[in-house]
MARBA-3410 file (N, C-alpha, C, O; in Angstrom, 1 decimal):
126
-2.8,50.5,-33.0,-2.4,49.2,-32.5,-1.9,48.5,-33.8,-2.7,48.4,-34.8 ~ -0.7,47.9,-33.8,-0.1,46.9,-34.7,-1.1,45.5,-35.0,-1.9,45.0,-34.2 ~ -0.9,45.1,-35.9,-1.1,44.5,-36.4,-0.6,42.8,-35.6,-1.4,41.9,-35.3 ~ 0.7,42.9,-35.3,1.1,41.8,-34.6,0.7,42.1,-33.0,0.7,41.2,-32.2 ~ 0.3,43.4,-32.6,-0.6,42.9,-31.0,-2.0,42.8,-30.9,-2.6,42.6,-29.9
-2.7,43.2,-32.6,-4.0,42.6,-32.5,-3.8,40.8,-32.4,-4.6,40.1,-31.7 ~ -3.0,40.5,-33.0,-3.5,39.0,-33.5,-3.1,38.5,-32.3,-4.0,37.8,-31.9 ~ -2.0,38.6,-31.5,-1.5,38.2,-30.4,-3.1,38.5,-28.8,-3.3,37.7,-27.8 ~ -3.5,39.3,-29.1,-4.9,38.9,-27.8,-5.8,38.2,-28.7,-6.9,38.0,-28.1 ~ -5.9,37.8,-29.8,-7.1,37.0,-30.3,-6.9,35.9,-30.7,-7.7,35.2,-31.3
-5.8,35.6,-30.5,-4.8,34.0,-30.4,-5.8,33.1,-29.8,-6.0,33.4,-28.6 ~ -6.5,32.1,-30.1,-7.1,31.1,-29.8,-8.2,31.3,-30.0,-8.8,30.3,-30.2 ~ -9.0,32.6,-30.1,-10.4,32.7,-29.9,-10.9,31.6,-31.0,-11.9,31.1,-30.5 ~ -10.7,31.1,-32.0,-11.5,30.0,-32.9,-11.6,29.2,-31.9,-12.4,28.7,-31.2 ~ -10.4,29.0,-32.2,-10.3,27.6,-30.7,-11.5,27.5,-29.6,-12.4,26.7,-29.5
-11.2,28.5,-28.8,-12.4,28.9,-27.7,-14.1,28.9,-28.4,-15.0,28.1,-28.0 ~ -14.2,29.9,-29.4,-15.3,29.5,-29.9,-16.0,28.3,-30.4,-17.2,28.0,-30.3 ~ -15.0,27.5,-31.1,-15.2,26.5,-31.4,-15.3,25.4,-29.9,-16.3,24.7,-29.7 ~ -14.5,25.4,-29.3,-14.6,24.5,-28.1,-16.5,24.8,-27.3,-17.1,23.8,-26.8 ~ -17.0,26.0,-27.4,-18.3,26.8,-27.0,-19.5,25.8,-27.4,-20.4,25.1,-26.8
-18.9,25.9,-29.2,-20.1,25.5,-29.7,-20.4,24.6,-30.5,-21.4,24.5,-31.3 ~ -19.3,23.5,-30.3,-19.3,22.6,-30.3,-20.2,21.4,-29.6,-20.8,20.4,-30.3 ~ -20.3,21.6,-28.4,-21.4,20.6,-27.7,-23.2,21.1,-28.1,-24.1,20.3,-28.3 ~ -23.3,22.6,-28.2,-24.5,22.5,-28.7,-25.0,21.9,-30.0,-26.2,21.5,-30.2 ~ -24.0,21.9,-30.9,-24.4,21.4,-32.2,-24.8,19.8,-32.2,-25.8,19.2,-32.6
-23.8,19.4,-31.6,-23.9,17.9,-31.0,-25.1,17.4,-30.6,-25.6,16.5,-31.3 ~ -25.7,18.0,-29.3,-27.2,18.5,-29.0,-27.9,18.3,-29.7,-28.5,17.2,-29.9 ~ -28.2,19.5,-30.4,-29.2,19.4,-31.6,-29.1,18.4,-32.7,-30.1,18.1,-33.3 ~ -27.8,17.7,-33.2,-27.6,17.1,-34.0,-27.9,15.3,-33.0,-28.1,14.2,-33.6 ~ -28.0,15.5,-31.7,-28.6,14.2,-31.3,-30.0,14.4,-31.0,-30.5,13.4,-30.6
-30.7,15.4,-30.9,-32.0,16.1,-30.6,-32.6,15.4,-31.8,-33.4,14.5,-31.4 ~ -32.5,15.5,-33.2,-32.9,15.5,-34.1,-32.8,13.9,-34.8,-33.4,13.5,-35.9 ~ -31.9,13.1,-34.0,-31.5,11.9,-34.2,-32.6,11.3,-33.5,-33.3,10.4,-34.1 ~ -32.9,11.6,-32.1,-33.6,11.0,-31.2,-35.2,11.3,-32.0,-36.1,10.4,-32.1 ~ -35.3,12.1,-32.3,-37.0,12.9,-32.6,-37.4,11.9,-33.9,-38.6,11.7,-34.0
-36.0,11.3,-35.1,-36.5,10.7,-36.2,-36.6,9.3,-35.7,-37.5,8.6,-35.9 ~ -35.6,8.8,-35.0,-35.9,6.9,-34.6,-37.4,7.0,-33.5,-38.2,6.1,-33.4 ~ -37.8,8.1,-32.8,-39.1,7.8,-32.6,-40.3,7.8,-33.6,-41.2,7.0,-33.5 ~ -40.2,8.9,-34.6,-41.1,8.6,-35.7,-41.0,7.1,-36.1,-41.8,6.2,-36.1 ~ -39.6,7.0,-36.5,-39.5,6.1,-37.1,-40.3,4.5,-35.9,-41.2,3.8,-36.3
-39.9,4.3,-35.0,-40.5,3.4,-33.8,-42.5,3.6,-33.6,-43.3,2.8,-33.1 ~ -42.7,4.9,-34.1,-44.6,5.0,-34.2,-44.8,4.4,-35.2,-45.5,3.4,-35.1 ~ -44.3,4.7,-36.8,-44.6,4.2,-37.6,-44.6,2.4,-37.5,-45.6,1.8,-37.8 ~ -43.4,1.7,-37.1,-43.4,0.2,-37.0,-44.2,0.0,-36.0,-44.6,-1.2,-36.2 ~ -44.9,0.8,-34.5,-46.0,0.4,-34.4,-47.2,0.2,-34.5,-48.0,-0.7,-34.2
-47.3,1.4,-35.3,-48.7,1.3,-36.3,-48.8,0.4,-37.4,-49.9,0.4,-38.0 ~ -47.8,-0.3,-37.9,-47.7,-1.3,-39.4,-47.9,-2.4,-37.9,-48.9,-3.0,-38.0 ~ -47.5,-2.5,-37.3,-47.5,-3.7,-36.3,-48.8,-4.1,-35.9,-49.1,-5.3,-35.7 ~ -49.7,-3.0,-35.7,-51.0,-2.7,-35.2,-52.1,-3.5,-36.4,-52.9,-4.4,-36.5 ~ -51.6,-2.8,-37.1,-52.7,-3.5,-38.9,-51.8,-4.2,-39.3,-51.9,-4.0,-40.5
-50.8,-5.0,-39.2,-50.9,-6.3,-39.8,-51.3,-7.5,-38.6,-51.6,-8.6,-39.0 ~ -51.4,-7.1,-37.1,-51.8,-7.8,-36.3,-53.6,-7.5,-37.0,-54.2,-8.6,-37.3 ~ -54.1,-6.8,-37.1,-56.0,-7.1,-37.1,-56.1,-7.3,-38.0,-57.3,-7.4,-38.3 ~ -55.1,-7.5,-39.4,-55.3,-8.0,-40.7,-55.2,-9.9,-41.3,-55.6,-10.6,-42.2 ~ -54.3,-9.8,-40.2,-54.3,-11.5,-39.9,-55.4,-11.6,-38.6,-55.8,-12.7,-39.0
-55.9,-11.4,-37.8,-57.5,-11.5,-37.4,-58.3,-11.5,-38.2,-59.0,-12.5,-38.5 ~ -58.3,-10.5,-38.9,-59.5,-10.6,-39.5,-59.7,-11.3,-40.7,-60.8,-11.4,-41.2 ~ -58.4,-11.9,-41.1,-58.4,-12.9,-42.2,-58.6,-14.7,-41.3,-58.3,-15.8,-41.7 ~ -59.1,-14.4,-39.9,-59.6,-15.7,-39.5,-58.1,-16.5,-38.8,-58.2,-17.4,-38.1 ~ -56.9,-15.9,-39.1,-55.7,-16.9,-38.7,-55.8,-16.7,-36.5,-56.6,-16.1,-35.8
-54.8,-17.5,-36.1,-55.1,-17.5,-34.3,-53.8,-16.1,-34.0,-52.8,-15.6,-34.5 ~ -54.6,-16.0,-32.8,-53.7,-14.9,-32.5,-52.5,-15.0,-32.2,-51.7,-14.1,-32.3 ~ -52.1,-16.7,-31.8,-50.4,-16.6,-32.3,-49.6,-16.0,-33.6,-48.5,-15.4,-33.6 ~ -50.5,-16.2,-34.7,-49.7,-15.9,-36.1,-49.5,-14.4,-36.1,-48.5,-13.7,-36.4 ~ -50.9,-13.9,-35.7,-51.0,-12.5,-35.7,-50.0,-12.1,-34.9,-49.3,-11.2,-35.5
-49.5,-12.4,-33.4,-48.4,-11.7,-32.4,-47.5,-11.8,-33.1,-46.7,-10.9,-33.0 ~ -47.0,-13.0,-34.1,-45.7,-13.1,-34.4,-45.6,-12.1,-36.0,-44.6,-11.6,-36.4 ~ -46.7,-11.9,-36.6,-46.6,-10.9,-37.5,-46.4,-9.6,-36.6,-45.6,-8.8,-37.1 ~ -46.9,-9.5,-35.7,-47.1,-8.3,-34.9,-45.6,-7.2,-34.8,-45.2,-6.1,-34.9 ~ -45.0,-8.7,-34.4,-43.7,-8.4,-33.4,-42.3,-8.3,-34.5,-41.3,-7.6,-34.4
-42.8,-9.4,-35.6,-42.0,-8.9,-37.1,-41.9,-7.4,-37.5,-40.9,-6.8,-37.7 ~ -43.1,-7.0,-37.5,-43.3,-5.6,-37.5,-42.8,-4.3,-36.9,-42.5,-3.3,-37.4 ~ -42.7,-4.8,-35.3,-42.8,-3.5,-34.2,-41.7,-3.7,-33.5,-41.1,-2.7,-33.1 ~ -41.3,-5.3,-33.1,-40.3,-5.5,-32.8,-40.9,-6.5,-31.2,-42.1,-6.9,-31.1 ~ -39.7,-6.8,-30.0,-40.2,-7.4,-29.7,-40.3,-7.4,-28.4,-40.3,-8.5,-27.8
-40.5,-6.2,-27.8,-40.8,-5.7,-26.9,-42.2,-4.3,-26.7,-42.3,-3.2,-26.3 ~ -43.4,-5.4,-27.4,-44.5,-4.9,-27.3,-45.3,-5.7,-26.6,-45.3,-6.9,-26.3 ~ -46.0,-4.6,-26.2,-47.5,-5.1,-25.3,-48.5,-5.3,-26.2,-48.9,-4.2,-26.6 ~ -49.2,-6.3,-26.8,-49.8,-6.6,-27.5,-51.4,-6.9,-26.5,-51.4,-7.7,-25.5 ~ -52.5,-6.3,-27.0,-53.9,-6.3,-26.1,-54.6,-6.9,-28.1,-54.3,-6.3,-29.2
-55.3,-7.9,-27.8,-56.7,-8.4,-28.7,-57.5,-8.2,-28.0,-57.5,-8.5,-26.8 ~ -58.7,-7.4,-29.1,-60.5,-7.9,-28.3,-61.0,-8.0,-29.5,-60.5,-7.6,-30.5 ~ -62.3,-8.8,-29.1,-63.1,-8.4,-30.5,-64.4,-8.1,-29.9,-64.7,-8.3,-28.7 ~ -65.2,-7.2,-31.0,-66.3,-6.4,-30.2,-67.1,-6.5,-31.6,-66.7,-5.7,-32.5 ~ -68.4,-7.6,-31.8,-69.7,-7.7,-32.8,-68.7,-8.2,-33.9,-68.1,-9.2,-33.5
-68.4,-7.7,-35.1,-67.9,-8.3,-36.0,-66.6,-7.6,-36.3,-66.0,-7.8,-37.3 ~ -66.0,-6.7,-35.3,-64.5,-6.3,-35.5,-64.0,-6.7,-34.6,-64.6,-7.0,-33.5 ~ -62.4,-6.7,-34.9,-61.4,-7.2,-34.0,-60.6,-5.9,-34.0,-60.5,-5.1,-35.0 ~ -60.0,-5.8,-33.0,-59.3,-4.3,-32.7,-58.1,-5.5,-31.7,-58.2,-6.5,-31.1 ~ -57.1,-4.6,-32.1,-55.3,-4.8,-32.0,-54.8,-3.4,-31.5,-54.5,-2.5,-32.3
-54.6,-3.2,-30.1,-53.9,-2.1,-29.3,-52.5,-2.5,-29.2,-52.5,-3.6,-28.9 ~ -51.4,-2.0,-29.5,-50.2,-2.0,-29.0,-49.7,-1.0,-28.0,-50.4,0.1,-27.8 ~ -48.5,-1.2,-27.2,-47.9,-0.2,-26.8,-46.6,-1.0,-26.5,-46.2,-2.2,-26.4 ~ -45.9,0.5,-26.3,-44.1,0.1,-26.6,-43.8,1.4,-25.7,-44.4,2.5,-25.6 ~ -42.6,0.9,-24.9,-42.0,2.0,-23.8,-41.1,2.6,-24.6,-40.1,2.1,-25.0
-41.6,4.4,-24.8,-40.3,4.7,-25.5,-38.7,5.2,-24.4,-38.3,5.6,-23.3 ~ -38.4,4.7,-25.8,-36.5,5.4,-25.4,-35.7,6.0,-26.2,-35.6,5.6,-27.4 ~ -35.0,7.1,-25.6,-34.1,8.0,-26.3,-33.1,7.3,-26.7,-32.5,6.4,-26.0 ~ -32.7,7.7,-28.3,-31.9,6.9,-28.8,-31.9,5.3,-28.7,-30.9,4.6,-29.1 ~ -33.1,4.7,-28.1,-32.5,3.2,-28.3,-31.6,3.1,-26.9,-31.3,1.9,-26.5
-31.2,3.9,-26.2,-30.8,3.4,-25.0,-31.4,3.8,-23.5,-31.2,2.9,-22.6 ~ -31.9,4.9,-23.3,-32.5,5.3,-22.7,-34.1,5.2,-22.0,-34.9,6.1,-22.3 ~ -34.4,4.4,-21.5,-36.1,4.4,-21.3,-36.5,5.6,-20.3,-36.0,6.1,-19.3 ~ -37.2,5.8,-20.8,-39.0,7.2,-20.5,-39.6,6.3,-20.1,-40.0,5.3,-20.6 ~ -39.8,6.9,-18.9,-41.5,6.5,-18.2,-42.8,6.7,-18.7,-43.9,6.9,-18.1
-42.6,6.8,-20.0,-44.0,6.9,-20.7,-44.3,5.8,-21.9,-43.2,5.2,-22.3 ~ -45.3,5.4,-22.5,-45.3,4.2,-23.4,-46.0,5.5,-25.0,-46.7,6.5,-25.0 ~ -45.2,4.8,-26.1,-46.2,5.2,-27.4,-47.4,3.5,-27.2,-47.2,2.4,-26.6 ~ -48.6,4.1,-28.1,-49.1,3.6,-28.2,-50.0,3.6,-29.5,-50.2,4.7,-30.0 ~ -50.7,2.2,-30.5,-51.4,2.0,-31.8,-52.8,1.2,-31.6,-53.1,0.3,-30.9
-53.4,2.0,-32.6,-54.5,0.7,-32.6,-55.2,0.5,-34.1,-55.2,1.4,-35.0 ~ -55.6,-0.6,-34.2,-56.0,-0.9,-35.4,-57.3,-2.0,-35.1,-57.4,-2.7,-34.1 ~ -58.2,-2.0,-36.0,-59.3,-2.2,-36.0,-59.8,-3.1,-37.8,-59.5,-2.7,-38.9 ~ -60.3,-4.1,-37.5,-60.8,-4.9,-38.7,-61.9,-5.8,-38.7,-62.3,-6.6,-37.8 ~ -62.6,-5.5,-40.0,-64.1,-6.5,-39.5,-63.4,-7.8,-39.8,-62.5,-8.1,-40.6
-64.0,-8.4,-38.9,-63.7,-10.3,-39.1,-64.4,-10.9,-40.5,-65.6,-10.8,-40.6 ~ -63.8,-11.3,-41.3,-64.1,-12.3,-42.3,-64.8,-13.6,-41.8,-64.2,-14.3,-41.0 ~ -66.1,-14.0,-42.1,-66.6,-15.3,-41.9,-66.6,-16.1,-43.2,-67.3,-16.0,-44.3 ~ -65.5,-16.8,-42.9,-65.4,-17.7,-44.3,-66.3,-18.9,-44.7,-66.9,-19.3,-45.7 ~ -66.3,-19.5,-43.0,-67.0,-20.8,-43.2,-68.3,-20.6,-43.3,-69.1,-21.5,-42.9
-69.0,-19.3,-43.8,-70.1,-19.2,-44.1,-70.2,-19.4,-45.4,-71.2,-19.9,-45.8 ~ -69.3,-19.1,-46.1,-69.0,-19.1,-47.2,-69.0,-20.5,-48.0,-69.5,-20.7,-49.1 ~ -68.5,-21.0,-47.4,-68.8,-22.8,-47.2,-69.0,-23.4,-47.3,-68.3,-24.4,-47.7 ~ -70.4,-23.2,-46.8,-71.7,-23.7,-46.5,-72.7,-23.8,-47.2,-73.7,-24.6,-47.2 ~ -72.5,-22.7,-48.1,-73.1,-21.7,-49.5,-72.8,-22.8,-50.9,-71.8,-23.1,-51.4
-74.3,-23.3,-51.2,-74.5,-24.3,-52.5,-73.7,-23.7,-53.4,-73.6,-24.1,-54.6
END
């Protein structure tokens, strides 16, 4: 076989190939996009989690803490306070979504935990 009727049946195959495997790469290259802005979305709710029970437990009202909260995590969190003996515990949760546009019917979720400071005992103290 010549030379010019090999190349002549394999006329486009890059093309074809490339047209193939092109959407998978894409895929994976948005697969991998999606998998780091969720890390990245646990991590700011877990900083969101402990700086909300770190302003508790530094005594401030839970307004200051939600608004640290939400500086943190952003602002479409569910924010739960309790306090239980001398800690205060800060639950979040956040509905995740793919890429930021997509919502899952499932929530990530954080918790953070801090003993309360009694200052005004402190005070009181000759």
């Amino acid at each position: 076989m010549s030379t010019t009727a090999r190349s002549s049946t394999q006329r486009g195959s890059v093309t074809a190939e490339f047209a193939l495997g092109l959407p998978a790469v894409v895929l994976v290259l948005l697969l991998v996009l999606g998998l780091a802005m969720h890390g990245a979305a646990r991590v700011a709710l877990e900083d969101g989690a402990r700086a909300g029970a770190r302003e508790l437990a530094r005594g401030e009202s839970s307004a200051t803490a939600q608004q640290s909260i939400r500086s943190a995590a952003g602002d479409d969190v569910t924010v739960t306070i309790s306090t239980e003996g001398e800690y205060t515990h800060v639950a979040l949760t956040q509905p995740v979504q793919i890429l930021g546009l997509v919502q899952v019917g499932t929530d990530i979720a954080a918790e953070a935990s801090a003993r309360t400071e009694h200052l005004a005992d402190l005070d009181a103290a000759p």
